[in-house]
C-alpha positions as CSV (number, residue, x, y, z in Angstrom):
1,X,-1.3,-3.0,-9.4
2,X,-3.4,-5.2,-6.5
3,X,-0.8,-7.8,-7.7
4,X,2.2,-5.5,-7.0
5,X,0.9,-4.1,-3.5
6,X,0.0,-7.5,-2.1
7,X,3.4,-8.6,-2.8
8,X,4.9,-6.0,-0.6
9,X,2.5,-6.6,2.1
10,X,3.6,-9.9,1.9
11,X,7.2,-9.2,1.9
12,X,6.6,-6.3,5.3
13,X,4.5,-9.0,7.1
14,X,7.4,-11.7,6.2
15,X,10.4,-9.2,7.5
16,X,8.5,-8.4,10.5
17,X,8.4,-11.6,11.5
18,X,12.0,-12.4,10.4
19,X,13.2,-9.6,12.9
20,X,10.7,-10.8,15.8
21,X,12.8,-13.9,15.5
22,X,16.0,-12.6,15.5
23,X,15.1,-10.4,18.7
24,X,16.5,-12.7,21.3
25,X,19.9,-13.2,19.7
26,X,20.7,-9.3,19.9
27,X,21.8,-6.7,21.7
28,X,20.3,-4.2,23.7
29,X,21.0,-1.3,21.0
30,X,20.5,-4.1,18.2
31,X,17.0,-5.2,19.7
32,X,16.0,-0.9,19.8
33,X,17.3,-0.8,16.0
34,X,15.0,-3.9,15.5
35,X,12.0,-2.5,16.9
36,X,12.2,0.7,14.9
37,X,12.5,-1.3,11.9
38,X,9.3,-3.8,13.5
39,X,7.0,-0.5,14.1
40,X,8.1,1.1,10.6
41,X,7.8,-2.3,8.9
42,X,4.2,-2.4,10.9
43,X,3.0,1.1,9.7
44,X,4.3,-0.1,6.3
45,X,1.7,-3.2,6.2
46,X,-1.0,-0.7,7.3
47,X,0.0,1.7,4.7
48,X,-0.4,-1.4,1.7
49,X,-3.6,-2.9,3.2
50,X,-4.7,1.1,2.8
51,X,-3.6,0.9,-1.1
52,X,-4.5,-2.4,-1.8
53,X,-8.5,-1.3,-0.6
54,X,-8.9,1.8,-2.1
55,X,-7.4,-0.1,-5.4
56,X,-9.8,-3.0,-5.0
57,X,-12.2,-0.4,-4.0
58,X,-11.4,1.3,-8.0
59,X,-11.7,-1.8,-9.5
60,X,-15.4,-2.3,-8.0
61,X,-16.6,1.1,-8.7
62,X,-14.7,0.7,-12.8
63,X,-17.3,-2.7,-13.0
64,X,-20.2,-0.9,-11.3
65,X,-19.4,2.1,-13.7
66,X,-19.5,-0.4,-16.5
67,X,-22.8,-2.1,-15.9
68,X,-24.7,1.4,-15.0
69,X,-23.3,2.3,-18.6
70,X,-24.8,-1.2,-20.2
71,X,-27.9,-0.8,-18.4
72,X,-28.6,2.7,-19.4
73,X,-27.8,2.1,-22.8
74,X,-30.6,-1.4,-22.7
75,X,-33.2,0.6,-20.9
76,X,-32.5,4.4,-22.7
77,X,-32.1,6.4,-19.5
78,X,-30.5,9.1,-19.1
79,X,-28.2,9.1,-16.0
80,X,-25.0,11.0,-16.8
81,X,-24.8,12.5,-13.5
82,X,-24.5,8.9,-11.5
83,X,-22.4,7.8,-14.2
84,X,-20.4,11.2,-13.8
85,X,-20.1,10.2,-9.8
86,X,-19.3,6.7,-10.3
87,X,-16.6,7.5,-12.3
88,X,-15.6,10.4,-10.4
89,X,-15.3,8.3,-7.0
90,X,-13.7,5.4,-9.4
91,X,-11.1,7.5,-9.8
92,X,-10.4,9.3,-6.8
93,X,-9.9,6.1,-4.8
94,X,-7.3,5.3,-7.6
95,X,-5.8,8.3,-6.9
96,X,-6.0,7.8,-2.9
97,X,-4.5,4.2,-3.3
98,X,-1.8,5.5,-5.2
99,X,-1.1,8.4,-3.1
100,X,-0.6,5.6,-0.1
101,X,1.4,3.5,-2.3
102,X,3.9,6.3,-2.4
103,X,3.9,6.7,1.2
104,X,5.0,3.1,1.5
105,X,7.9,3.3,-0.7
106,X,9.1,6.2,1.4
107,X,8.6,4.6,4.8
108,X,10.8,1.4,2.8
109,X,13.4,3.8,2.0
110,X,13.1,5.2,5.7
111,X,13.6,1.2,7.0
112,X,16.3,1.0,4.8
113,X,18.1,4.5,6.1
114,X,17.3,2.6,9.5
115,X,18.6,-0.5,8.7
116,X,22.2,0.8,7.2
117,X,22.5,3.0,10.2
118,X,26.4,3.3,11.0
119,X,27.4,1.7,8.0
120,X,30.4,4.4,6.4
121,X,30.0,4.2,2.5
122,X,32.8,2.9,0.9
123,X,34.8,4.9,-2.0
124,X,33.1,5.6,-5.2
């Protein structure tokens, strides 16, 4: 998962900077479609760095959940309810950092709507 969102912050940071370069060699309503796709591809980047530290932010709370589990178990305490919490918040940010994962792939799909933009579909 980490693997697969730090690719495509990889791959938003590398367009970005692909289209900053081109800027100079457009047009006026080439540069404006540029930009769009510069600030979406920007709000995309913030978007991943969202998912990739509420996932890293899972993992974390998974190995704290693991060794509150061990060390009750060693020293016979009963703590269900922090490991109830741990796992609870272990979770949710999961959930969050897929939730924002989402949100990228539809401001991608948005870029892309951007990017085709007075291109007619062909038959078929």
């Amino acid at each position: 998962l980490l693997l697969t969102m730090t690719n495509r912050l990889g791959r938003a940071i590398d367009r970005a900077r692909l289209l900053k370069a081109e800027l100079s060699h457009r047009t006026d309503e080439e540069r404006a479609q540029a930009l769009a796709q510069v600030d979406i591809l920007y709000r995309r980047a913030r978007v991943v760095r969202l998912s990739i530290i509420l996932a890293t932010l899972s993992a974390l709370l998974a190995s704290a959940l693991i060794i509150t589990l061990f060390m009750t178990a060693l020293l016979h305490w009963e703590r269900g309810f922090l490991i109830g919490m741990i796992f609870i918040a272990c979770m949710t940010a999961l959930f969050a950092s897929l939730v924002a994962f989402i949100c990228d792939i539809n401001l991608s799909l948005h870029a892309l709507k951007l990017e085709l933009k007075g291109i007619k579909p062909g038959p078929g």
